[in-house]
N, C-alpha and C positions, 0 to 999 in steps of 0.2 A: 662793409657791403650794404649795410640799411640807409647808409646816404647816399650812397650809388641809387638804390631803388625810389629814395625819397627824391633825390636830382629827377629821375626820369619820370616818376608822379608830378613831378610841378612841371615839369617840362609838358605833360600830357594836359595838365589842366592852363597852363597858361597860353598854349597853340588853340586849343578850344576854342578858349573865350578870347582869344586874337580874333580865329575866322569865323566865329558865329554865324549865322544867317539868316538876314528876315524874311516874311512871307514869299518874299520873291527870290528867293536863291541868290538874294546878292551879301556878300558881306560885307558886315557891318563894324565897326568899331567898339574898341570894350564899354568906353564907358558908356554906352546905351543899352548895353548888355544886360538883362532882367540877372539878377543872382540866381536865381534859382539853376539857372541854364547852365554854372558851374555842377551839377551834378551829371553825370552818365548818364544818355543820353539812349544808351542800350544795353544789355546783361545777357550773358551768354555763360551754357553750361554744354560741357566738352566731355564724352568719355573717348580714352588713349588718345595715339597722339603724338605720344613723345613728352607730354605735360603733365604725367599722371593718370592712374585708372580714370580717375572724374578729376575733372577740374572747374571751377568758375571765373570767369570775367565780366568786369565793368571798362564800360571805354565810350569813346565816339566818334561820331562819321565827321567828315571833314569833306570841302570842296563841293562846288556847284552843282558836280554828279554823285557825290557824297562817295567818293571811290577811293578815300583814306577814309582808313580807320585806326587809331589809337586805343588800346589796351590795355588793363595793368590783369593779371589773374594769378588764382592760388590754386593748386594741383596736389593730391595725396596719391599716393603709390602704396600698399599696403608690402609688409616686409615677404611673402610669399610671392608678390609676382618678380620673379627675377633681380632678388636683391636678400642682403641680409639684413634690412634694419626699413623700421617704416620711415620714409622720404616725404617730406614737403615737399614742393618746390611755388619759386613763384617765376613769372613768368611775364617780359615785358614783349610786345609783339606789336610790328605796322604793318598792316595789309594794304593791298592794293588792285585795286579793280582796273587793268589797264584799257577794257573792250564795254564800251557802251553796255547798259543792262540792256537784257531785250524783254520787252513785253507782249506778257501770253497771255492775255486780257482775265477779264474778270479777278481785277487787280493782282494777279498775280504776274511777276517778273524774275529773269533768270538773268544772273550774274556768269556770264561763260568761262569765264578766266580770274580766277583770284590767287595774287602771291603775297607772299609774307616772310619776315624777316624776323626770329624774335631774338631772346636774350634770357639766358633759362640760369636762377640759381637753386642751389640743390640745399635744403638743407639735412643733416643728419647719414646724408651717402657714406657709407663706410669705403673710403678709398680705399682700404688693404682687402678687401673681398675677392677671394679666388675661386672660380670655377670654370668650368669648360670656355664660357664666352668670354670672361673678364681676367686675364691674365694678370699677373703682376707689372704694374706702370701704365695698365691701361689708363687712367685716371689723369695719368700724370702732366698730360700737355696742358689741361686750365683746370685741374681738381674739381672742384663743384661749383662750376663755372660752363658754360657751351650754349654754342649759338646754333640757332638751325634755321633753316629752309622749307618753305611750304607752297604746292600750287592747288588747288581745287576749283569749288564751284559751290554757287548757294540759289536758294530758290528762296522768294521772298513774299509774302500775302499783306497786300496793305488793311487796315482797316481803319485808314482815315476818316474822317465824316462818322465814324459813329460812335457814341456813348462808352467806349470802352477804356479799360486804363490803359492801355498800351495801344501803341498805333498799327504794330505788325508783328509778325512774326517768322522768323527764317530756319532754315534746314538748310546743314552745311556738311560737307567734307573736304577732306585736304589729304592730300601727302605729304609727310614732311622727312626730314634729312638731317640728321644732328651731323655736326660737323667733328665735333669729338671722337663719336662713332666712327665715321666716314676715313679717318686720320690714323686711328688707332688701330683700326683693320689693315689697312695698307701697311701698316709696322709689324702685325704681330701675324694677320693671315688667320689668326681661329675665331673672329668672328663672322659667323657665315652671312654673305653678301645678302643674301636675301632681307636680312636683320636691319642692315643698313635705311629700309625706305619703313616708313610705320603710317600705320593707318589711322586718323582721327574722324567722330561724326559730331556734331552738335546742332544745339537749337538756339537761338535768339531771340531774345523778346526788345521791341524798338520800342522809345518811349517817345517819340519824337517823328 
């Protein structure tokens, strides 16, 4: 599994620095690419979710309208919230902005529609865990393994043009939909549907 995640880490930094882009939102080719610019490009810290009580990522924008995003994140679940054992996870994730941002002046802008696709592994999940929600073979269709679904919305504050380390800052939410969940209800019926959708907030700092 850690060259699964390591494949998909290079995979995130070699599309980067493929579509870079210069002052004018056109991309550019790698080798004019400053190095530096292989680093993440923005940092983001998430509580729940479906990722973890708290989690953090490192990623970057992609495209003219910067409407992909690339992710890699790490997630802790502490062993009291609905599990028996404290849970890593990490967590690989593409978003997408398919509806023009709109802007609400005074540098701030609203992203209306963002979906996303990620790719969640678990570590330390005690697959044999029983309780009301997690039957026996709940686990069983990809173990600690599950991909999920996300749609929300972010608001975004530029602070270009001035002396600061970071160029903006965003406030997000999302709903998301693990698919394991999703599968695993439909077989077994004691996981109550409502369970199914979970709730994520986070914040963003852009460096770029």
């Amino acid at each position: 599994m850690k060259y699964l995640f390591s494949t998909i880490l290079l995979m995130m930094l070699s599309i980067h620095h493929a579509y870079s882009r210069n002052e004018d939102g056109e991309e550019i080719p790698t080798e004019v690419k400053a190095r530096s610019k292989w680093l993440p490009d923005q940092a983001k810290l998430q509580y729940a979710g479906g990722t973890g009580m708290f989690s953090i990522y490192g990623g970057y924008t992609l495209g003219k309208r910067r409407q992909h995003e690339l992710e890699l994140g790490y997630g802790y679940r502490p062993k009291d919230i609905r599990g028996a054992n404290d849970i890593h996870i990490v967590t690989a994730r593409y978003l997408y902005s398919p509806i023009k941002v709109i802007d609400l002046g005074k540098n701030w802008s609203l992203s209306p529609l963002k979906t996303g696709i990620y790719f969640i592994y678990f570590f330390d999940r005690d697959l044999n865990t029983l309780n009301e929600y997690h039957p026996k073979d709940y686990y069983a269709l990809w173990g600690d393994k599950t991909f999920q679904f996300s749609i929300g919305q972010s608001i975004h504050k530029s602070f270009k043009g001035k002396n600061t380390f970071f160029q903006g800052v965003s406030f997000y939410y999302d709903f998301n939909q693990d698919l394991t969940q999703t599968l695993s209800t439909f077989r077994s019926f004691k996981q109550p549907f409502h369970h199914l959708i979970m709730l994520g907030f986070g914040v963003g700092l852009h460096f770029e």
